[in-house]
N, C-alpha and C positions, 0 to 999 in steps of 0.2 A: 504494500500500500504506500502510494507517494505522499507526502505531504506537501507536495510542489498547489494543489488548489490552495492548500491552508494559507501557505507562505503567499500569494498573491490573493486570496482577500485580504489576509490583515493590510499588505500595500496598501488595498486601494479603500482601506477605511478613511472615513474624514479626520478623523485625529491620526492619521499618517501624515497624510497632506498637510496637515498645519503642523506637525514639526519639522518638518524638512522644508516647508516655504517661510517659517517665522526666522529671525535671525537672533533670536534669544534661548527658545525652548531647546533646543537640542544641547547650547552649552551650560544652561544652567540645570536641569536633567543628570549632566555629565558630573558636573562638578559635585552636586549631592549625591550620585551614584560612587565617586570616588571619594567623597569623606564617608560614607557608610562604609566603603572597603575600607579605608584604614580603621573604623572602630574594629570592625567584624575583622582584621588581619592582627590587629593587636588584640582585640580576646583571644584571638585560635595560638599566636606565639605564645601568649604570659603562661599559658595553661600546657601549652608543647616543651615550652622551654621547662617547667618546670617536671612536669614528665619524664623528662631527660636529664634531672638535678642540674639544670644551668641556670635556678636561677628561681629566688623566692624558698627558699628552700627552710628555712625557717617556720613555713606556716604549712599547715597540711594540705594535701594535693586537693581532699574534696574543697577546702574551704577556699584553695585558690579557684577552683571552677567552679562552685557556686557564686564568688561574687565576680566573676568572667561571664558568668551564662547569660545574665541580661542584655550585657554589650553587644554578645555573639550573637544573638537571638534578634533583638533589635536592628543589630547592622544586616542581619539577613535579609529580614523584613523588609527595609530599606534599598538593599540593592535588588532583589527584588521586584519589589513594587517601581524603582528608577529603571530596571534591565526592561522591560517589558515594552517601556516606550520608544528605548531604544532599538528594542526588537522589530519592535509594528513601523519604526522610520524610515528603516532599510531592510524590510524584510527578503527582498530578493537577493537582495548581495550579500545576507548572513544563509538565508537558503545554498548559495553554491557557495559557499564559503569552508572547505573541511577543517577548518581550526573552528572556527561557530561551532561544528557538532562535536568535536573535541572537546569544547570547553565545556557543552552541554551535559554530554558525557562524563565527564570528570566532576561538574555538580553533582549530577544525580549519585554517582559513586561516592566520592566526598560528604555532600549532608549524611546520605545513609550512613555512613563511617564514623560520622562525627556524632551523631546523636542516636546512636544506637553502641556499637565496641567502645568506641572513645570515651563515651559519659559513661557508663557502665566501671570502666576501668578507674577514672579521674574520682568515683566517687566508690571506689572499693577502699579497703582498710589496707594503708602500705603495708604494713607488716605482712599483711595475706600477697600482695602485689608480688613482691620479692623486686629484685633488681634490673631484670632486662625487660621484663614484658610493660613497663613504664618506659622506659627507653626506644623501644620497635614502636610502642604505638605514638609516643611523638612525632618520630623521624616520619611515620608513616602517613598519620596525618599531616605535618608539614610539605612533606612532598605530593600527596593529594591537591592539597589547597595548590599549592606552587604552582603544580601542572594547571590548574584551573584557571590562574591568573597568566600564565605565559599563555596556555588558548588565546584568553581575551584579547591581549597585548597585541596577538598576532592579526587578530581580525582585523584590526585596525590597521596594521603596518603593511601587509602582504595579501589581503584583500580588495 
């Protein structure tokens, strides 16, 4: 099944057309799509780094990702509810685009990773944790997230 119709309706919605013909909506759009990544990039680090005893290390892993989770949770929400419109403004050049469904991809893998193994781990008792399985799931979610954000980068660059 194509999703080549989907991707050419949402083009030719009327709030396609006004972000791509206003000369404001697309960069301000941007600009709060990218301060919600740096919230929602600095939850996923504090809480990675710590994972990986780099840092915080002082306070216990769940309490550092419970008071990370709102950030994380909010910045998602945010990019999000920002990506969508950037989706619907060029929907046809994120359609042929294979870093778009890369990146798509690497979300859908990422959140499920992040709040399902990830939160599970970050709010187990370290003692039970032991040493490395806090360390692999950092690296592993940082490189998730990573990959998700080079997709992005590339859309934009080599698209």
């Amino acid at each position: 099944m194509s999703l080549l119709p989907f991707f050419q309706w949402m083009e030719s919605l009327p709030i396609s057309h006004a972000i791509q013909s206003a000369a404001w909506y697309s960069p301000i759009i941007q600009v709060i799509h990218l301060v919600a990544l740096a919230t929602f990039a600095g939850a996923v680090v504090v809480v990675d780094l710590r994972l990986m005893g780099l840092g915080l290390n002082r306070r216990p892993l769940a309490q550092v990702a419970r008071d990370a989770h709102p950030w994380l949770v909010g910045g998602l929400v945010v990019l999000l509810i920002t990506g969508i419109p950037q989706v619907l403004s060029l929907a046809m050049k994120q359609y042929y685009s294979p870093f778009f469904w890369w990146k798509m991809e690497g979300l859908a893998v990422a959140t499920i990773f992040t709040f399902t193994l990830r939160r599970k781990v970050t709010l187990t008792d370290e003692r039970r944790l032991g040493p490395l399985w806090g360390k692999v799931v950092g690296l592993v979610s940082m490189t998730l997230w990573t990959g998700v954000t080079v997709g992005a980068r590339l859309i934009g660059l080599l698209s």
